[in-house]
mmCIF file of the C-alpha atoms, coordinates in Angstrom:
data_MODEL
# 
_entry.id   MODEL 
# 
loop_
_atom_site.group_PDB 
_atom_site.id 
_atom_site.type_symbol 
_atom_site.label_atom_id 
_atom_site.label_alt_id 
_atom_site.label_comp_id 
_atom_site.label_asym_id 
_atom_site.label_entity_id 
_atom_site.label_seq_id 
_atom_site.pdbx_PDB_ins_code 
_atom_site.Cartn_x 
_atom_site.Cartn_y 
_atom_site.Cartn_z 
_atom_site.occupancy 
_atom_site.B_iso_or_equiv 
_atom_site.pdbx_formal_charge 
_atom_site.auth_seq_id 
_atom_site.auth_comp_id 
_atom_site.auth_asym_id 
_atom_site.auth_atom_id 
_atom_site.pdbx_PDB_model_num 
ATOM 1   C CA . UNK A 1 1   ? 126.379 108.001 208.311 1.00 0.00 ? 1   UNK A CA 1 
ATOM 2   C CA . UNK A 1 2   ? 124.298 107.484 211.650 1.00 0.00 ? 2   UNK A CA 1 
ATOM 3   C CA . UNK A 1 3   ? 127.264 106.337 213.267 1.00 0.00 ? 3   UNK A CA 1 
ATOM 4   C CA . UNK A 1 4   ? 129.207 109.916 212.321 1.00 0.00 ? 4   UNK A CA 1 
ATOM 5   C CA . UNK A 1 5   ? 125.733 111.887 213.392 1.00 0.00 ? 5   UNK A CA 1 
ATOM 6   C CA . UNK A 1 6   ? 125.714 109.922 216.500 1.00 0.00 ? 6   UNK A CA 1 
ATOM 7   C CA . UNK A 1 7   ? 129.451 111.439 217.031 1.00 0.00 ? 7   UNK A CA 1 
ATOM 8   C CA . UNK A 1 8   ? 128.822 114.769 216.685 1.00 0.00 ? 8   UNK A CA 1 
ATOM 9   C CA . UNK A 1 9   ? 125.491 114.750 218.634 1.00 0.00 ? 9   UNK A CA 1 
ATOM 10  C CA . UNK A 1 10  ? 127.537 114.123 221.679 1.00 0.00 ? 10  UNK A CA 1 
ATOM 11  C CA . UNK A 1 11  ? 128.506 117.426 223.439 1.00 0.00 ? 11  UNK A CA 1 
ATOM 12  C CA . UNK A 1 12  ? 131.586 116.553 225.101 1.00 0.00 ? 12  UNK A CA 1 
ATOM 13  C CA . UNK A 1 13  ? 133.126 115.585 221.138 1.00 0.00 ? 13  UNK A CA 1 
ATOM 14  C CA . UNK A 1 14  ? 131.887 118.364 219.122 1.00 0.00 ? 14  UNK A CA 1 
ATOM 15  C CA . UNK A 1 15  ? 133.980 120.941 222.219 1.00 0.00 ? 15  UNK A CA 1 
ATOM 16  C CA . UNK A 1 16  ? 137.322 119.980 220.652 1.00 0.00 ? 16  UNK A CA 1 
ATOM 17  C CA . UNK A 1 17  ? 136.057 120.679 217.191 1.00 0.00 ? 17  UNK A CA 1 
ATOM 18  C CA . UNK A 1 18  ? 134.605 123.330 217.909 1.00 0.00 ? 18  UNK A CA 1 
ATOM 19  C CA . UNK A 1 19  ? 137.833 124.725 220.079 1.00 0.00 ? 19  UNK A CA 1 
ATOM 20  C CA . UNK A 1 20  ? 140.131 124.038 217.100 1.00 0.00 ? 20  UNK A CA 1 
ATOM 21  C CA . UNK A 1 21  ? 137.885 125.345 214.660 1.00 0.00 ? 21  UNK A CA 1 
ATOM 22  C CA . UNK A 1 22  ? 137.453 129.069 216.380 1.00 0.00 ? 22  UNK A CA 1 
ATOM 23  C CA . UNK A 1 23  ? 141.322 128.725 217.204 1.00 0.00 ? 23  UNK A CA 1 
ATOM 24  C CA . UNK A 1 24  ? 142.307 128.271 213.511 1.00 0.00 ? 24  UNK A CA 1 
ATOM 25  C CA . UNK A 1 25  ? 140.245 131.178 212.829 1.00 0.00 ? 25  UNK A CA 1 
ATOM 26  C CA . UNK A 1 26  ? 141.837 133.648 215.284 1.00 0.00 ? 26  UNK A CA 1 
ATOM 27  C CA . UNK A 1 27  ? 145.128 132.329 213.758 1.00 0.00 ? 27  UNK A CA 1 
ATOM 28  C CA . UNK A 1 28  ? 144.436 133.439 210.290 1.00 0.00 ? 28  UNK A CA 1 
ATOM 29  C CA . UNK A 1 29  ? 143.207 136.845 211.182 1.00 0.00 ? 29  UNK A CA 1 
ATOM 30  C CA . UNK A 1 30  ? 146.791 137.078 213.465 1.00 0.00 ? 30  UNK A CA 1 
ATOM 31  C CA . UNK A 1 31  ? 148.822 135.603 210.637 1.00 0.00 ? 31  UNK A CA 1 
ATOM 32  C CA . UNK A 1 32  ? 147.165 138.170 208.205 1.00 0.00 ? 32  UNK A CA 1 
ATOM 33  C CA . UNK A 1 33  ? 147.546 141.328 210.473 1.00 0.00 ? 33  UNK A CA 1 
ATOM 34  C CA . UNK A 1 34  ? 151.112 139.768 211.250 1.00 0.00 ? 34  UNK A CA 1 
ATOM 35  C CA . UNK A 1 35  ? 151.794 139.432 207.631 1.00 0.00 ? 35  UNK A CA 1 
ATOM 36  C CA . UNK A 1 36  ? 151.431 143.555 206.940 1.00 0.00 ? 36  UNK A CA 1 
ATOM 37  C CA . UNK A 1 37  ? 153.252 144.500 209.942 1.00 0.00 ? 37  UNK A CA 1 
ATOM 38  C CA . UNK A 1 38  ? 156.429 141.822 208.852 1.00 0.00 ? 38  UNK A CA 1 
ATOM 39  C CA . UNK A 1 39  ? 156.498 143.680 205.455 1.00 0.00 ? 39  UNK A CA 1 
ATOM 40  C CA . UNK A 1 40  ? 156.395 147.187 206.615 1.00 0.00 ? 40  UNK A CA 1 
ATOM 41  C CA . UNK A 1 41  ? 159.054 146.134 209.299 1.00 0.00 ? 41  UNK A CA 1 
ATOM 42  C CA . UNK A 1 42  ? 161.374 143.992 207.383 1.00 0.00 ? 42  UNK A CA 1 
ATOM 43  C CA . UNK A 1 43  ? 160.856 145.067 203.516 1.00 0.00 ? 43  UNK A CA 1 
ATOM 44  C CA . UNK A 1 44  ? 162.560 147.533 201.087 1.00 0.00 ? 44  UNK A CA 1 
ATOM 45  C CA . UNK A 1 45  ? 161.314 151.160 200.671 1.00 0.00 ? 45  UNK A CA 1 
ATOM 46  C CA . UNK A 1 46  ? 160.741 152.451 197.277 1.00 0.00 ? 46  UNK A CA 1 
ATOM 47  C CA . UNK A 1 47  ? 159.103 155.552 196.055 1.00 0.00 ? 47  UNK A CA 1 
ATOM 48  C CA . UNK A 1 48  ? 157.085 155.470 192.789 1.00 0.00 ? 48  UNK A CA 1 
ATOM 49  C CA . UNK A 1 49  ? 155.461 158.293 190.675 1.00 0.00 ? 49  UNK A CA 1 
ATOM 50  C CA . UNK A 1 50  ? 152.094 158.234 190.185 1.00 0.00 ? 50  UNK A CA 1 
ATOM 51  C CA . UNK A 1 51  ? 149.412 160.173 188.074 1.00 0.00 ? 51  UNK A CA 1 
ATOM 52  C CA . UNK A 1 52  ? 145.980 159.758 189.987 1.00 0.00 ? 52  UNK A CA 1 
ATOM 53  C CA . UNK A 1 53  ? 142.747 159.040 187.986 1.00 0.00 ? 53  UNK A CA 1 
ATOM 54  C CA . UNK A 1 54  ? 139.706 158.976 189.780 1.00 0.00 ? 54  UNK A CA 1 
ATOM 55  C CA . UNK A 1 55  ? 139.610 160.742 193.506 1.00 0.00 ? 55  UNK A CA 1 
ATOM 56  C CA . UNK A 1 56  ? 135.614 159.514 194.430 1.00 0.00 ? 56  UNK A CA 1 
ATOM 57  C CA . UNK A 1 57  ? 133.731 156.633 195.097 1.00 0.00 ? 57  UNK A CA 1 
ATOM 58  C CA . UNK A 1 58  ? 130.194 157.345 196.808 1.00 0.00 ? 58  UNK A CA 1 
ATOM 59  C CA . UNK A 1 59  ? 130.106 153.755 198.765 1.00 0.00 ? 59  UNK A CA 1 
ATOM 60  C CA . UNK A 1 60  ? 134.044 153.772 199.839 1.00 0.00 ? 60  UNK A CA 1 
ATOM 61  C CA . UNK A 1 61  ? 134.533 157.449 200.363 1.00 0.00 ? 61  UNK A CA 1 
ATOM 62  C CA . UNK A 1 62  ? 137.544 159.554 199.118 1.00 0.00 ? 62  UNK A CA 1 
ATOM 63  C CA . UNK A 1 63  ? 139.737 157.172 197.515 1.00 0.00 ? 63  UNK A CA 1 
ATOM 64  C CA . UNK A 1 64  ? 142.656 157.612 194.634 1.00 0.00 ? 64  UNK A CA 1 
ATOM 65  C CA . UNK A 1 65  ? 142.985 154.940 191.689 1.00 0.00 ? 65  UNK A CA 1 
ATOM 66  C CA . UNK A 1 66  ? 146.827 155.289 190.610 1.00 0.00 ? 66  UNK A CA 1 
ATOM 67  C CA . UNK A 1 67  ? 148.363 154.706 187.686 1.00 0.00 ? 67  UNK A CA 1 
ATOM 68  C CA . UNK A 1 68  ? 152.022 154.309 187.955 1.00 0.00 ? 68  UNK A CA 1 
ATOM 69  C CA . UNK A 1 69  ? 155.055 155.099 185.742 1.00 0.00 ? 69  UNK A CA 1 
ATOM 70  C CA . UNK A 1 70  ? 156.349 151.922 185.761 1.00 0.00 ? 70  UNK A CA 1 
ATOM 71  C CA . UNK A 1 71  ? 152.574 150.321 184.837 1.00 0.00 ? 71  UNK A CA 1 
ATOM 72  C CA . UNK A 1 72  ? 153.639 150.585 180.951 1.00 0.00 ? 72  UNK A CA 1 
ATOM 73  C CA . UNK A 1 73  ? 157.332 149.334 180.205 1.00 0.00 ? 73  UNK A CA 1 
ATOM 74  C CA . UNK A 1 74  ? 158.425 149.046 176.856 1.00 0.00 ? 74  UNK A CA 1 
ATOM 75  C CA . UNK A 1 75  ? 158.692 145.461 175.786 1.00 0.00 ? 75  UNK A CA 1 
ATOM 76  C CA . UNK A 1 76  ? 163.140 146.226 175.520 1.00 0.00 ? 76  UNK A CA 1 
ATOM 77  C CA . UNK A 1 77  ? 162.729 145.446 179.088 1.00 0.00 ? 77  UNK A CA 1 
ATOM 78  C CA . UNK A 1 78  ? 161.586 141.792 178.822 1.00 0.00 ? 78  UNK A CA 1 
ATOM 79  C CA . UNK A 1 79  ? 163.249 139.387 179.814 1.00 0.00 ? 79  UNK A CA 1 
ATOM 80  C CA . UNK A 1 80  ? 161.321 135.772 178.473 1.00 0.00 ? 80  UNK A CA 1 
ATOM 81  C CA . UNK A 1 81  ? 161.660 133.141 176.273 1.00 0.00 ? 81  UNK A CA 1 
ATOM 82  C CA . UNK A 1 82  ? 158.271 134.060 174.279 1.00 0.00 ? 82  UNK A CA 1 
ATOM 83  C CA . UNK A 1 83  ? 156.416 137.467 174.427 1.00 0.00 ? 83  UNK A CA 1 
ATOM 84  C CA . UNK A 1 84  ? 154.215 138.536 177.567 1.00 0.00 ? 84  UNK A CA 1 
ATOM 85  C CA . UNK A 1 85  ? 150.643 137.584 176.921 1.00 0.00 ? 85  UNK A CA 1 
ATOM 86  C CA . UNK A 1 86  ? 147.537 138.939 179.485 1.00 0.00 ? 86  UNK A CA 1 
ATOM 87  C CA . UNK A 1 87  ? 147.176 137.716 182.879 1.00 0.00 ? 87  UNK A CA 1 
ATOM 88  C CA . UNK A 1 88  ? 150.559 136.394 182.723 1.00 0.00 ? 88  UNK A CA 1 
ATOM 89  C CA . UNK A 1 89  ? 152.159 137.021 186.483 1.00 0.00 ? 89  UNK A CA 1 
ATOM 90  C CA . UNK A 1 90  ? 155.406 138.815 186.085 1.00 0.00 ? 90  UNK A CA 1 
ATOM 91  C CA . UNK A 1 91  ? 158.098 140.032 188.572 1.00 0.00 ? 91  UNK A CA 1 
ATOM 92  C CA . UNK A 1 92  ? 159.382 143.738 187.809 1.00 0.00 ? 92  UNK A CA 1 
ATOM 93  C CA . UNK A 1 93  ? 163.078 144.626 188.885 1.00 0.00 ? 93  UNK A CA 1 
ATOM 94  C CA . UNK A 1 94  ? 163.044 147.959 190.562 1.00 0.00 ? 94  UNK A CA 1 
ATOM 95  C CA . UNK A 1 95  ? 166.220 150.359 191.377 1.00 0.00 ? 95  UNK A CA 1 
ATOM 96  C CA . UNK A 1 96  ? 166.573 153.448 192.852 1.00 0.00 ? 96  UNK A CA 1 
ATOM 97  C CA . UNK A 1 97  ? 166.789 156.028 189.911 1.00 0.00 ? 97  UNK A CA 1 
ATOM 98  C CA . UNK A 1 98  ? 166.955 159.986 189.234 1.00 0.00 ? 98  UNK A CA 1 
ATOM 99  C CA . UNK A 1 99  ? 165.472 161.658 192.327 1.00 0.00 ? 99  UNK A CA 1 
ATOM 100 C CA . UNK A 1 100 ? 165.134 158.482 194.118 1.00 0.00 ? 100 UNK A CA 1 
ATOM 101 C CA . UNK A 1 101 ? 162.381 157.112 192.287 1.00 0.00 ? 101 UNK A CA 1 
ATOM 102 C CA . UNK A 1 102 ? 161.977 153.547 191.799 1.00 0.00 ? 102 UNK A CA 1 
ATOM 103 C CA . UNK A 1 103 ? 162.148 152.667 188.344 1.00 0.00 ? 103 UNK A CA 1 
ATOM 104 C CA . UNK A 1 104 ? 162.190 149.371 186.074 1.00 0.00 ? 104 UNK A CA 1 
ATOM 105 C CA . UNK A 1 105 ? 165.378 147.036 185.309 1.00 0.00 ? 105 UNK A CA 1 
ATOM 106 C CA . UNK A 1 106 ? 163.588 144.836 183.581 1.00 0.00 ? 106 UNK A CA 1 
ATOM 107 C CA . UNK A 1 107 ? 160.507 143.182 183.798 1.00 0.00 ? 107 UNK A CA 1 
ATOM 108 C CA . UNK A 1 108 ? 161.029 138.625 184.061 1.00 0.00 ? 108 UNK A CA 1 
ATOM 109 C CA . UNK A 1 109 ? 158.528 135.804 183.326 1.00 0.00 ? 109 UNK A CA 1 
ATOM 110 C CA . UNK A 1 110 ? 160.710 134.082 186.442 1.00 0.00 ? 110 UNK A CA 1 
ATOM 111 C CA . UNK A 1 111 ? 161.794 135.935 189.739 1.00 0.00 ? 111 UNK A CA 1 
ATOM 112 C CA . UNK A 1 112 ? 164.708 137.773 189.428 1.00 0.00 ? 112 UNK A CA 1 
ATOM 113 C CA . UNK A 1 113 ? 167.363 138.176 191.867 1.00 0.00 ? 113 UNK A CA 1 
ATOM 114 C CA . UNK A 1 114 ? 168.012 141.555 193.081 1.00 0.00 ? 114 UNK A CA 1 
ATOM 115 C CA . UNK A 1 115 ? 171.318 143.235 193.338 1.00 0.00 ? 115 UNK A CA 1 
ATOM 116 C CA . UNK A 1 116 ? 171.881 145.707 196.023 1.00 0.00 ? 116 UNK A CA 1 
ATOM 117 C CA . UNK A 1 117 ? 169.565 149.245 195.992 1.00 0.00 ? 117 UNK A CA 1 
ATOM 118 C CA . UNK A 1 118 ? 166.665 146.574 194.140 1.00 0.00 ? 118 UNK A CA 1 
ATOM 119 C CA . UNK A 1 119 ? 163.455 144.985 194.802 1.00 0.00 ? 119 UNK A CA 1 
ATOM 120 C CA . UNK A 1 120 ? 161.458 143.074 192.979 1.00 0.00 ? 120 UNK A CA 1 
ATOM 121 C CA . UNK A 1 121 ? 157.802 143.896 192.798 1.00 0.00 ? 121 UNK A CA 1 
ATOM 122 C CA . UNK A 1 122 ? 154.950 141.253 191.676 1.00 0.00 ? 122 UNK A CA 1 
ATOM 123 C CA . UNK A 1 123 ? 152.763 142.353 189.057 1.00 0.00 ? 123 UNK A CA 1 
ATOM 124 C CA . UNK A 1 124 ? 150.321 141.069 185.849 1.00 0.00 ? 124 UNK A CA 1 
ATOM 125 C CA . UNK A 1 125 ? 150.398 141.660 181.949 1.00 0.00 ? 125 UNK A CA 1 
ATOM 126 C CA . UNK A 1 126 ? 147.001 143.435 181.454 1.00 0.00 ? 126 UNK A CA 1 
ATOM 127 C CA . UNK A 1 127 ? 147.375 144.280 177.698 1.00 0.00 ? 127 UNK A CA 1 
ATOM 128 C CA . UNK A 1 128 ? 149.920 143.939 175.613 1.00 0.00 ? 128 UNK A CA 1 
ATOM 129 C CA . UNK A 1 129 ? 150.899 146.564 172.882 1.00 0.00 ? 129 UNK A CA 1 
ATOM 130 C CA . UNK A 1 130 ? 153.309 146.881 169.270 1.00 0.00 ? 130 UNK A CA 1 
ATOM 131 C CA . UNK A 1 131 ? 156.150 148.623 171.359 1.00 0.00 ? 131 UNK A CA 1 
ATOM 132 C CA . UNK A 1 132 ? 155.518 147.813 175.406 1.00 0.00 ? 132 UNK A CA 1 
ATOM 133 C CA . UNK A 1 133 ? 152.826 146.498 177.720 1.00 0.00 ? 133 UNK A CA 1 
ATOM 134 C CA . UNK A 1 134 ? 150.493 147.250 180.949 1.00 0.00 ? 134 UNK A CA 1 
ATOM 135 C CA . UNK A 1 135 ? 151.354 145.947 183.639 1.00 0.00 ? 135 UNK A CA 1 
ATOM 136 C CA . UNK A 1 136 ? 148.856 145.724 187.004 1.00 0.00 ? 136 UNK A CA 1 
ATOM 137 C CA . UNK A 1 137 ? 150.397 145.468 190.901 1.00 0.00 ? 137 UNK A CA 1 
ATOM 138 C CA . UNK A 1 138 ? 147.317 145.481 193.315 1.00 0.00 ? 138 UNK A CA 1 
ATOM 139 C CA . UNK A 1 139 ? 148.410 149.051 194.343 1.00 0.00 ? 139 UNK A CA 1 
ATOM 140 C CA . UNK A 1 140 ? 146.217 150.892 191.991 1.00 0.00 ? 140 UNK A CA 1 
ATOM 141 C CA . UNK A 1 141 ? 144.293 152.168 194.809 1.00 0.00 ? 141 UNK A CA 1 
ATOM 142 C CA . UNK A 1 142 ? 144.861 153.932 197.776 1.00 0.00 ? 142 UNK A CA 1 
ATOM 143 C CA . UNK A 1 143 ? 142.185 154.994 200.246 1.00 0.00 ? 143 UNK A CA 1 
ATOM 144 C CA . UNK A 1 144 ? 142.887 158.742 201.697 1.00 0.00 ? 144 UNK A CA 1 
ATOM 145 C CA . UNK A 1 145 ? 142.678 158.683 205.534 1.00 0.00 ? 145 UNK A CA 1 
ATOM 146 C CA . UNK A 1 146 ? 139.704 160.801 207.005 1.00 0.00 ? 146 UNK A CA 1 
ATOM 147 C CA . UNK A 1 147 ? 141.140 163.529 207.803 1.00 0.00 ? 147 UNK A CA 1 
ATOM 148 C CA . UNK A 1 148 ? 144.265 163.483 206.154 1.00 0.00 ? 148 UNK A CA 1 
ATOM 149 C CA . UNK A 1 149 ? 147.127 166.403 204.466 1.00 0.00 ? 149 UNK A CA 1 
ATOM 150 C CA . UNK A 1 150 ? 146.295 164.857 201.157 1.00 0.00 ? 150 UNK A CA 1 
ATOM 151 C CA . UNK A 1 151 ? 143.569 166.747 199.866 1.00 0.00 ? 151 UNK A CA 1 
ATOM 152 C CA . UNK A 1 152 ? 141.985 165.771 196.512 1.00 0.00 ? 152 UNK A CA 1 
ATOM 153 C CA . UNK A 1 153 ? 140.219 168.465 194.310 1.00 0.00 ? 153 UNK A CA 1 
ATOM 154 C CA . UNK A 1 154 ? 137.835 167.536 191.263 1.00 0.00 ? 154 UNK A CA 1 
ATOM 155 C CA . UNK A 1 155 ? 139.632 165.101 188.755 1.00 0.00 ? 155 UNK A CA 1 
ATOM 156 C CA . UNK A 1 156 ? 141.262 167.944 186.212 1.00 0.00 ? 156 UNK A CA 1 
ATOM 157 C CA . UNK A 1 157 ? 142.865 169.210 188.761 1.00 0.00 ? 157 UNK A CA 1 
ATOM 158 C CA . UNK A 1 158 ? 144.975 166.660 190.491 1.00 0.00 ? 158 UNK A CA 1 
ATOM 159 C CA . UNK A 1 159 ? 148.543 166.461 190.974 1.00 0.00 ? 159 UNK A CA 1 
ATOM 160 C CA . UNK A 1 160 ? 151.191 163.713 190.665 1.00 0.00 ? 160 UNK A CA 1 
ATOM 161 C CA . UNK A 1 161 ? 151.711 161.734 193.481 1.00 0.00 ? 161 UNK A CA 1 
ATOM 162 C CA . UNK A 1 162 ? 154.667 160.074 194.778 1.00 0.00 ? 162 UNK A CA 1 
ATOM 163 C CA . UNK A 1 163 ? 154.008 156.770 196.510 1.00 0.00 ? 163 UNK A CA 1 
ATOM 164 C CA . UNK A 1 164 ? 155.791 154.944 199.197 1.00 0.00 ? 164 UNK A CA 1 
ATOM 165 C CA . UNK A 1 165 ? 155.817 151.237 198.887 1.00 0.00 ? 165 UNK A CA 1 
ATOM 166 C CA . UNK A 1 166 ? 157.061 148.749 201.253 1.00 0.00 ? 166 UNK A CA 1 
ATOM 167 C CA . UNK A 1 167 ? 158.127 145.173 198.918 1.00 0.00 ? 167 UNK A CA 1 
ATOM 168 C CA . UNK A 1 168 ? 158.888 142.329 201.420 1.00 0.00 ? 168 UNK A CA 1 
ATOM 169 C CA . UNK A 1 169 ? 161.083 139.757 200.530 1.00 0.00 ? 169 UNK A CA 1 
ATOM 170 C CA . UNK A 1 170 ? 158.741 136.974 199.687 1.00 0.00 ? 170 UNK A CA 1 
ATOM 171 C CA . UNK A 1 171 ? 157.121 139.788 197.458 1.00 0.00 ? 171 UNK A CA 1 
ATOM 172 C CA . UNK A 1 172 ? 154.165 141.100 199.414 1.00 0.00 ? 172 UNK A CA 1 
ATOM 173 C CA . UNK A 1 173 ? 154.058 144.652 198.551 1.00 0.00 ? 173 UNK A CA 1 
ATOM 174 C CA . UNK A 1 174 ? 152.197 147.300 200.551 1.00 0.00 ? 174 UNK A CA 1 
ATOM 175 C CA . UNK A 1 175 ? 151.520 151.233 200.248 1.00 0.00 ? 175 UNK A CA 1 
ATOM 176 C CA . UNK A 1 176 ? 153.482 152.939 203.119 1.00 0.00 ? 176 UNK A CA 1 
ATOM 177 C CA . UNK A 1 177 ? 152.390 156.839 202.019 1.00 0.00 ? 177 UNK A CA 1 
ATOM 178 C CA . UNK A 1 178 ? 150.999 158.765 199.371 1.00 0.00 ? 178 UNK A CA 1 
ATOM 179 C CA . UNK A 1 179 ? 152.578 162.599 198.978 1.00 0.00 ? 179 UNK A CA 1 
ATOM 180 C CA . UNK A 1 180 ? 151.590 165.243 196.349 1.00 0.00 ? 180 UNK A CA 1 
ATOM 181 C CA . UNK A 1 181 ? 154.975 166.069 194.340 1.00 0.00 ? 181 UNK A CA 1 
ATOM 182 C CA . UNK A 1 182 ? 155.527 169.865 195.134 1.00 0.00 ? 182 UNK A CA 1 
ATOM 183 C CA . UNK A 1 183 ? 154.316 169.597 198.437 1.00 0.00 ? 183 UNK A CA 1 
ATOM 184 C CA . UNK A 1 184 ? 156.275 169.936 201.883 1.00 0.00 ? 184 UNK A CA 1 
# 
């Protein structure tokens, strides 16, 4: 142990250290940033409806908490050996339906693989019902630029939304845009 303080008490080791430590930290934050630019660059567009819930949060500002059509397929659209239980990570097949919406294929305990005009988004099992289940994707809320077209008016009077999403192909999935349906 004295021999290992002794190390580090030298200056001219602990620079190295130190050197690698602050450039594997500037890495990371690259690698992250890099990360949401790949999958808005190189991933699939899909457009979801939406039926916003709650448009205000004192701390984080104007904010939207979404809760998508595709959050509650009926449980015809598993595919699994045994039923979906809760905080089980599923993959959801997406394709290009009526009006271009995305909407579900089928929703696999294993990663699907998609055909052409399909993406797979990532998603958990948050309850599980007699006919279909809830599903969760980590897109359930989307902060509204200051500033922005989107305006948001007390609770009972907000529209449906149609969302943009951007699903990489390793599965990352991202919000792209958020548009009120009747709007231009």
């Amino acid at each position: 142990m004295t021999n290992l303080l002794a190390w580090f008490s030298n200056p001219t080791r602990r620079r190295p250290l130190l050197r690698l430590l602050v450039a594997a930290q500037v890495l990371y934050v690259l690698g992250v940033a890099g990360a949401g630019y790949a999958t808005t660059a190189l991933g699939q567009h899909i457009v979801l409806a939406t039926a916003p819930v709650d448009p205000r949060d004192l701390i984080y500002g104007d904010f939207v908490r979404l809760r998508y059509a595709i959050g509650e397929p009926s449980l015809r659209l598993w595919h699994g050996a045994a039923l979906p239980r809760r905080r089980q990570g599923v993959f959801v097949l997406l394709a290009a339906g009526p009006a271009g919406l995305g909407t579900t294929v089928g929703v696999y305990a294993q990663a699907p693989r998609p055909g052409a005009n399909q993406a797979v988004l990532r998603g958990w099992v948050t309850d599980v019902y007699r006919r279909s289940f809830a599903l969760r994707f980590n897109l359930e809320r989307y902060y509204v630029p200051e500033g922005s077209s989107l305006r948001l008016g007390k609770p009972t009077r907000l529209r449906p939304l149609r969302v943009r999403v951007v699903i990489a192909p390793w599965g990352q999935a991202r919000i792209a845009g958020v548009e009120e349906v009747g709007k231009k």
